[in-house]
N, C-alpha and C positions, 0 to 999 in steps of 0.2 A: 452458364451463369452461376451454376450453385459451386462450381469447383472455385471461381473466379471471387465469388463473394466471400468466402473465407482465405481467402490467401490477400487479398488486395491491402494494402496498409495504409492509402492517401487519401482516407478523409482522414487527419487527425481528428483531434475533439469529437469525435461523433463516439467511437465505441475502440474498445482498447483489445488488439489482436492477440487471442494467445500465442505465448510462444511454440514452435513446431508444429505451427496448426495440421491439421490430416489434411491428403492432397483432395478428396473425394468425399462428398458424403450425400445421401440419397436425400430425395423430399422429404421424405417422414421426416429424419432428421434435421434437415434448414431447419424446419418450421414446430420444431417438437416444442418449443416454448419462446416467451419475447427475446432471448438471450442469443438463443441460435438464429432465431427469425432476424435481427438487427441484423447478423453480419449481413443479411443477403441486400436488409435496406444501406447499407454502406456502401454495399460494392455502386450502387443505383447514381451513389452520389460520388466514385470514385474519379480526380481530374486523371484518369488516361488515358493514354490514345487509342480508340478502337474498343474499350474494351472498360465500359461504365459510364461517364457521362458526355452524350454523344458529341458535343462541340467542342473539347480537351483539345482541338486541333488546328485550331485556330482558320479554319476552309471558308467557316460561313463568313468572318470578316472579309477575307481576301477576293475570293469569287464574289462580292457581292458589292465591297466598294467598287471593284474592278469594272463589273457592268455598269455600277452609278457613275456618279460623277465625283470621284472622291481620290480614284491613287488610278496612276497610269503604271507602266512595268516594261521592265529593259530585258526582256530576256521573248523567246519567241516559243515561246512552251505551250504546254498545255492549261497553265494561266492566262497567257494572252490572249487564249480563244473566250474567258470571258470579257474583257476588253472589248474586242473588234467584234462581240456576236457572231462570231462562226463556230460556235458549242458544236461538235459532235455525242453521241451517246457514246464513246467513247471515253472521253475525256477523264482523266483520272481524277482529277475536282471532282467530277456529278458523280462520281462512283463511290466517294466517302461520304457525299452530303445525302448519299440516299442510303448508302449500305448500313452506316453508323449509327443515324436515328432508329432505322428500325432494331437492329443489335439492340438499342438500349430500352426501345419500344418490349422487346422482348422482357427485358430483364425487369422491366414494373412488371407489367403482365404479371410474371412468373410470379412474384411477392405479392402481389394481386390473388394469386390464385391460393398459394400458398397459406394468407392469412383469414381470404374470407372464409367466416362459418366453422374455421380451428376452435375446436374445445378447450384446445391447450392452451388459447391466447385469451386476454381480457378483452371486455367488449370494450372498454376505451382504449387498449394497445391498438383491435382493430380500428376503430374509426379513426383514429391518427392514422395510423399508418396508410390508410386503404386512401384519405382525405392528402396526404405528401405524393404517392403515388400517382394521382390522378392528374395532382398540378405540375408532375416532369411530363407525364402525359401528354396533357393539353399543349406545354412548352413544346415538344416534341412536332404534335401537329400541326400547333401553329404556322410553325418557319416550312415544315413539309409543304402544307398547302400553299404559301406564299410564294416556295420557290419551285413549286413544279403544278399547282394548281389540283384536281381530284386527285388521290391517291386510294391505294389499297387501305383499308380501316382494320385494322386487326386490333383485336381485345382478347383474341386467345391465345396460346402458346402450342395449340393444339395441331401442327403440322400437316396432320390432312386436312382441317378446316381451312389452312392459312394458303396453301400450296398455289392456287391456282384464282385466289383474290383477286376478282375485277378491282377498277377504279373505283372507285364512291368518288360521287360529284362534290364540289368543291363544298355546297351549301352541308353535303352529310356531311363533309368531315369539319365545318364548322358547327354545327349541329353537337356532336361528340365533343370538342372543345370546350364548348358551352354547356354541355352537359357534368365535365370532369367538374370545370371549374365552380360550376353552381353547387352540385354535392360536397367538394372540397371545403367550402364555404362554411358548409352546416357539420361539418364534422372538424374543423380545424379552430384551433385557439388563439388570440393573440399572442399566446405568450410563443416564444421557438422552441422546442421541443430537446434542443442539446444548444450546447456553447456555439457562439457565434449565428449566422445566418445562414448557415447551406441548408437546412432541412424547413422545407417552406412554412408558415405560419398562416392565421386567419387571411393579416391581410399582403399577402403575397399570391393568395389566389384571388383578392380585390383585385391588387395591382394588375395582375394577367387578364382580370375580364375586362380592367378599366381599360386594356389596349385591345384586347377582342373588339369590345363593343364600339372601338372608334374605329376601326376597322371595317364596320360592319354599319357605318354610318349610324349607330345607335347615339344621338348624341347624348341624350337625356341621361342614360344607362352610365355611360362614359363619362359623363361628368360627376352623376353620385359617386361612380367609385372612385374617381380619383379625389372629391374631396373627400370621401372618408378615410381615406389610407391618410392623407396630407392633414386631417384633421388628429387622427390617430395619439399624435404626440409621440409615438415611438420612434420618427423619423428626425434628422436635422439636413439642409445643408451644409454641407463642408465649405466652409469660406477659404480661409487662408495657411497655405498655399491652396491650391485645388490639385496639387499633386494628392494631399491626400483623399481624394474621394477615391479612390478606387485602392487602397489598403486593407489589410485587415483590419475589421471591426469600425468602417466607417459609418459614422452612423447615419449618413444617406444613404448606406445598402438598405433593398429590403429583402433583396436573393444574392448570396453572393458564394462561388464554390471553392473552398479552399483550393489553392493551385499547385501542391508539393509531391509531384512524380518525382525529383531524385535526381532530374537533369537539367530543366531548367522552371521559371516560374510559369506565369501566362503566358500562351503558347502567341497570341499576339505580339508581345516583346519580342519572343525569339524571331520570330518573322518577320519582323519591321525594322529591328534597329542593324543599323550596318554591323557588322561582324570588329570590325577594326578601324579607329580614328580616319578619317579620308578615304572607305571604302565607300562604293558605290551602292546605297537601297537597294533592295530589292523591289522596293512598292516605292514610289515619290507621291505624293500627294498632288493632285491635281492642281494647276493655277486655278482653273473655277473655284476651288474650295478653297484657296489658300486667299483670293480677295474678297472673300464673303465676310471674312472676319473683317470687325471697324478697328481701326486706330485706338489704342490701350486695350484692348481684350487679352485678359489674363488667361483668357484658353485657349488664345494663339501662343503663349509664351512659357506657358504649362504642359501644355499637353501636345505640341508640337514640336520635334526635333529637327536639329540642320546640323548638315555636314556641308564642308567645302572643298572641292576638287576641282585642280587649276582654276581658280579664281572664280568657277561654278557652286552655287550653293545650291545644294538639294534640301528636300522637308520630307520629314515621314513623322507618319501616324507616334504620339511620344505619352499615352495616355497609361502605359506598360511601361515600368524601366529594368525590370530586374531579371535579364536572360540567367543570370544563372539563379539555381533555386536556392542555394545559399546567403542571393543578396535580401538585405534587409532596407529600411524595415518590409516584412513579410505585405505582400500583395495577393489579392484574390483575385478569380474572374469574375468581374460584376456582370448579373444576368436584369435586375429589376433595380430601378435608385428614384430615389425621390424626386430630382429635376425631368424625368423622364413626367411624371404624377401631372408635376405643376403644368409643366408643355400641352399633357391631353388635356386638362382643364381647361383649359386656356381654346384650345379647340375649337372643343363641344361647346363651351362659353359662346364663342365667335359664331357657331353654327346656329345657337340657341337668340342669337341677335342681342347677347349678353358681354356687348363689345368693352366696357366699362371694364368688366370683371376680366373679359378676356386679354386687354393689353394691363391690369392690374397681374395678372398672373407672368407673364411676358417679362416686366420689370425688372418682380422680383428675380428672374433669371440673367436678366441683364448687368441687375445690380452686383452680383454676387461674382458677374466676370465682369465691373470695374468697369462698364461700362453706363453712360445716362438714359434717362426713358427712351421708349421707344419716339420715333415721331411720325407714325401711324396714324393717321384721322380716325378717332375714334367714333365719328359719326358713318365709317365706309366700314361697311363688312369684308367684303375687298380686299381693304387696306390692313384690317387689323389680321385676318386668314394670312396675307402673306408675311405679314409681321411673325407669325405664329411658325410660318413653315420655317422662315428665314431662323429664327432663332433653333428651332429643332435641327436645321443644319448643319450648323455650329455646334451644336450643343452636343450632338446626339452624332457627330462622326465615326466611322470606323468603329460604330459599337453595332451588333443584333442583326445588321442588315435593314436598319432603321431607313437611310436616303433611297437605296433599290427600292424595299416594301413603299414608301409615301409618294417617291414619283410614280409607283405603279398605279395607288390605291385614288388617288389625287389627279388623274389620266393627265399627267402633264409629263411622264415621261419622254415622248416622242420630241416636244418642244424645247425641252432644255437638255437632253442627250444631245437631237441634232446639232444645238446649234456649238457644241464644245468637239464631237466626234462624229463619223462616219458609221456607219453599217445596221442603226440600232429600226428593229419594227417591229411591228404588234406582235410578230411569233416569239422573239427576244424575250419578252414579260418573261414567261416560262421557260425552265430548262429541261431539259431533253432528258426521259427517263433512259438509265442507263441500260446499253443493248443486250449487257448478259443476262438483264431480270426480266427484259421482254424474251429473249431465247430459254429461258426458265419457265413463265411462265406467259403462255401464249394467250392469256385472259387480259394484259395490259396493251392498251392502244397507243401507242409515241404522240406527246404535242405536234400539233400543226407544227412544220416547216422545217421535220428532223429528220 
């Protein structure tokens, strides 16, 4: 990590790399002062693959709509075993979606360790820094626990402690979650701490609890934070086009990672979009999801692309457009946005029998893709819950692993899996730890039915 953090050059804007940097330099040195200490929080936030911020790879979109109900796939890989749920621990998917977070689990840790209780750093260098660190953290465990359920909890970087890591049940590692994100809280500022959005602020560890705590059926919880973030004033919707919601510097990020490795932009785009005029997707988008959207929805006509071969029109995910890194205007990977805020208000609203405010919240998302009110009875809880999901559908595609995590979290997967595909059961929720970390380390037990 420490060698990686000074040579990495893809956060722009965050801190400016000397030229010739040395290939090696010891802990003492990372952390001898805030100047050396930054590169290593750089690398934290670096979009590469493998090697700084753990999703650059665009795995959790694909594996994840793949299981929902959102893109089907023409090829018989080791992608399609998330499709058809026949996952082995094999699988080279489950091997980056587990290897990669903890890599970069590593690499907080280390800056974690690094800056607490340094003489040589300010006590508000540390509390920023230790407060940004805890909410890639929590980011971290959150998607970990969602897509493989208990994991190992590591907070040390300490090898022997780490080696032979049972599971923590699902409740500890949301426990830790909720713990990062509460201290992040009291130690983070509204204002962002560098140019742009990648280095989280006060209320980006709001935003992450507002989705913990609805998660967690907290409705109450789940609704203060997300009116505070929405109340905030730092935020807008992107109305027109809503191609730009997902650009640099939209001002409905409230986490967003600059995407400039050198080959291409968001590792989504490269993924999704056909290679060549009239090639065939690699992901099509499912008919289930391609009739959920109504008639005039600007984010069917935005954010969703078609190609035609022989007289067949294909759709893939189009909320990404710029495979190479030189297209403009410059794109990030949205991690946290504001429409995401309004959707869990709207929720917890719904759950709080706060049905009024819950389809008022609804609307305003409705309106903004060009669409008119919902038509929801707002006297049926019911009614306005699936108004809520329906829209998060829509809304929230092909982004985070958002449709997998809510048909799981909502126990309605089995119901509207079944009735689009075959294969899908209660063991499917979870993926199968992979087999080299259980022959590693023999303290891990495999999910049921791997």
């Amino acid at each position: 990590m420490l060698i990686a953090a000074v040579s990495l050059t893809s956060c722009k804007k965050l801190i400016t790399i000397p030229s010739n940097p040395p290939s090696s330099v010891t802990q003492q040195q990372q952390f001898a002062d805030s100047a050396t200490a930054i590169t290593a929080v750089a690398g934290v936030y670096a979009y590469n693959i493998g090697n700084g911020f753990a999703y650059s790879d665009g795995q959790l979109t694909t594996a994840c709509g793949l299981s929902a109900d959102e893109l089907s796939y023409n090829y018989t890989d080791d992608a399609m075993q998330f499709y058809s749920y026949n996952l082995t621990p094999l699988n080279s998917g489950i091997i980056t979606l587990w290897g990669y977070p903890y890599r970069s689990i590593y690499q907080v840790n280390a800056v974690l360790n690094g800056i607490t209780g340094n003489a040589n750093l300010s006590t508000a260098f540390q509390q920023q820094i230790t407060g940004e660190m805890e909410v890639v953290r929590a980011l971290y465990y959150f998607n970990m626990v969602n897509l493989f359920g208990g994991v190992p909890l590591v907070t040390s970087i300490s090898y022997k402690e780490t080696q032979r890591l049972p599971r923590s049940t699902a409740a500890a590692i949301y426990s830790q979650v909720m713990a990062d994100l509460t201290d992040a809280r009291g130690k983070l500022t509204a204002s962002y701490p560098s140019a742009g959005r990648a280095r989280p602020n006060l209320y980006t560890a709001i935003a992450l609890l507002a989705k913990v705590n609805l998660y967690q059926n907290n409705w109450q919880s789940a609704y203060n934070e997300a009116d505070s973030v929405i109340r905030s004033g730092l935020y807008n919707l992107t109305n027109t086009p809503l191609t730009g919601v997902f650009l640099e510097g939209s001002q409905e990020a409230i986490w967003q990672i600059p995407a400039n490795q050198g080959f291409y932009g968001v590792s989504d785009a490269q993924r999704f979009i056909p290679y060549s005029p009239g090639a065939i997707p690699n992901y099509i988008l499912a008919t289930s999801l391609l009739t959920a959207f109504e008639t005039g929805d600007k984010r069917l006509q935005d954010w969703v692309g078609a190609t035609t071969l022989n007289g067949t029109t294909m759709y893939y995910p189009y909320k990404y457009k710029n495979v190479s890194a030189s297209s403009t205007p410059t794109e990030d990977q949205m991690i946290l946005r504001l429409a995401e805020m309004y959707l869990i208000r709207a929720e917890a609203a719904a759950h709080l029998n706060r049905l009024t405010e819950a389809l008022a919240d609804v609307n305003i998302i409705r309106t903004r893709a060009g669409l008119a009110a919902s038509t929801a009875d707002p006297a049926s809880q019911t009614a306005v819950l699936n108004a809520v999901m329906h829209e998060r559908q829509v809304e929230l595609f092909c982004e985070w692993a958002n449709r997998w995590y809510d048909l799981k979290r909502t126990g309605t997967a089995q119901t509207v899996l079944s009735a689009v595909k075959t294969g899908f059961s209660a063991n499917a929720a979870l993926y199968p730890i992979p087999q080299a970390q259980i022959q590693l380390n023999n303290q891990l037990i495999q999910n049921p039915g791997y």
